[in-house]
C-alpha positions, 0 to 999 in steps of 0.5 A, spaced: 395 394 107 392 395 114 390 403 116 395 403 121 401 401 117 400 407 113 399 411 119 406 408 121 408 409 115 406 416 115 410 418 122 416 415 118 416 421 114 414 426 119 421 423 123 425 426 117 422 433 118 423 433 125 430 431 124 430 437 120 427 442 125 432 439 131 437 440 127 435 446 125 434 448 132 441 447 134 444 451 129 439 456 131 443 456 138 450 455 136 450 462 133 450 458 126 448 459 120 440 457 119 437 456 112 430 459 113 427 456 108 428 449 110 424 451 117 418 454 112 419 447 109 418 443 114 413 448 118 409 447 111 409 439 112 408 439 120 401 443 118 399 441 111 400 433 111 402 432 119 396 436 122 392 437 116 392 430 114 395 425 118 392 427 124 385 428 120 385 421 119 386 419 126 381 424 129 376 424 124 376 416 123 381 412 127 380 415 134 372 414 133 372 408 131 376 406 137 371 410 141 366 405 139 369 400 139 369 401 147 376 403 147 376 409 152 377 417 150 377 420 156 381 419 161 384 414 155 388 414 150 385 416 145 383 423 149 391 423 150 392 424 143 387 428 142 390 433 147 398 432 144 394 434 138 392 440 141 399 441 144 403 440 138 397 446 133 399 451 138 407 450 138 406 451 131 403 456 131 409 458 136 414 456 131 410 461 124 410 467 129 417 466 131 419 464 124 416 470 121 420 475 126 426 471 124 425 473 117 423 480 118 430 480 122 429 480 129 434 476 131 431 476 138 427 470 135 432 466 134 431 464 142 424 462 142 424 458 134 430 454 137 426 452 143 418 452 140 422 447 134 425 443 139 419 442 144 415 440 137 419 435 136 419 432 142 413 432 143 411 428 136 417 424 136 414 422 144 406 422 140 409 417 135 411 412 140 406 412 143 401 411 137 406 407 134 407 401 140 400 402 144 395 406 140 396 401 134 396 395 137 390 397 141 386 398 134 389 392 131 385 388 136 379 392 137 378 393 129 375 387 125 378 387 117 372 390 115 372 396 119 380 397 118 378 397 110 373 403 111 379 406 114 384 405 109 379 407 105 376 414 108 384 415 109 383 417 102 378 421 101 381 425 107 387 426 103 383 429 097 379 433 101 384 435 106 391 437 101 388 434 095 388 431 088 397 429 088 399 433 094 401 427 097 407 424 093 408 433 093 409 432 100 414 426 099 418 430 094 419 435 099 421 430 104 426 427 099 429 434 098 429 435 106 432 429 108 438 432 103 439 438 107 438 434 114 444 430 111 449 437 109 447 440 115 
């Protein structure tokens, strides 16, 4: 498997907690009744498997990789993704705050965790696309076999240094369990 399939593979799981977000995000500004524990879940996979790993890939070894291989960083794509990154890291930061206050029984948070969960998830379901339709593209043309095999296998070094030893098929459970809520909600 080609290291950006898996990268793709990988936002296909990442869409699954979006969904939840969005849907919980709705529910949040209808007045509805909102699980608090799927939005904790779905900030625990957005940090520590999408930031923490998926994104780990692609800065610490995708994206240099690219550099090297002439595609540009700034002012191009690879500085782009760099920045989503950075955007999407402070809107989850935005989500645990609110969240926590939420928890805490603030009900005047459930405004800004319904808009910071909806911002989040826009802006990864647009980084996607962008990675998925060009970004990926642009690596598979740039990088030779041998180059996208240190990748895919520098991708599981950093899932064992980054979330550890089966914190992956964890993080797949999790996303089972929350595409059964998404469905119920």
């Amino acid at each position: 498997m080609k290291s950006t399939d898996i990268l793709s593979n990988e936002h296909r799981a990442i869409e699954i907690v979006l969904d939840a977000m969005e849907k919980s995000a709705k529910r949040l500004e209808s007045g509805d009744e909102v699980d608090l524990a799927t939005i904790d879940d779905c900030l625990d996979f957005a940090i520590g498997f999408a930031d923490k790993c998926h994104h780990a890939k692609e800065e610490e070894l995708l994206f240099p990789k690219l550099v090297e291989a002439g595609v540009k960083r700034d002012g191009g794509p690879v500085g782009a993704m760099l920045h989503e990154h950075e955007e999407g890291r402070s809107l989850l930061k935005s989500i645990r705050k609110h969240l926590d206050e939420l928890s805490a029984g603030d009900e005047e948070a459930k405004e800004p965790l319904a808009e910071a969960l909806k911002c989040y998830a826009n802006l990864l379901r647009s980084h996607i696309i962008k990675e998925d339709r060009v970004l990926f593209e642009v690596a598979a043309a740039a990088l030779s076999d041998e180059e996208d095999e240190e990748l895919v296998k520098g991708f599981d070094d950093i899932e064992e240094r980054k979330i550890g030893p089966g914190v992956h098929e964890e993080y797949h459970r999790m996303l089972d369990d929350l595409a059964e809520r998404v469905k119920m909600m």
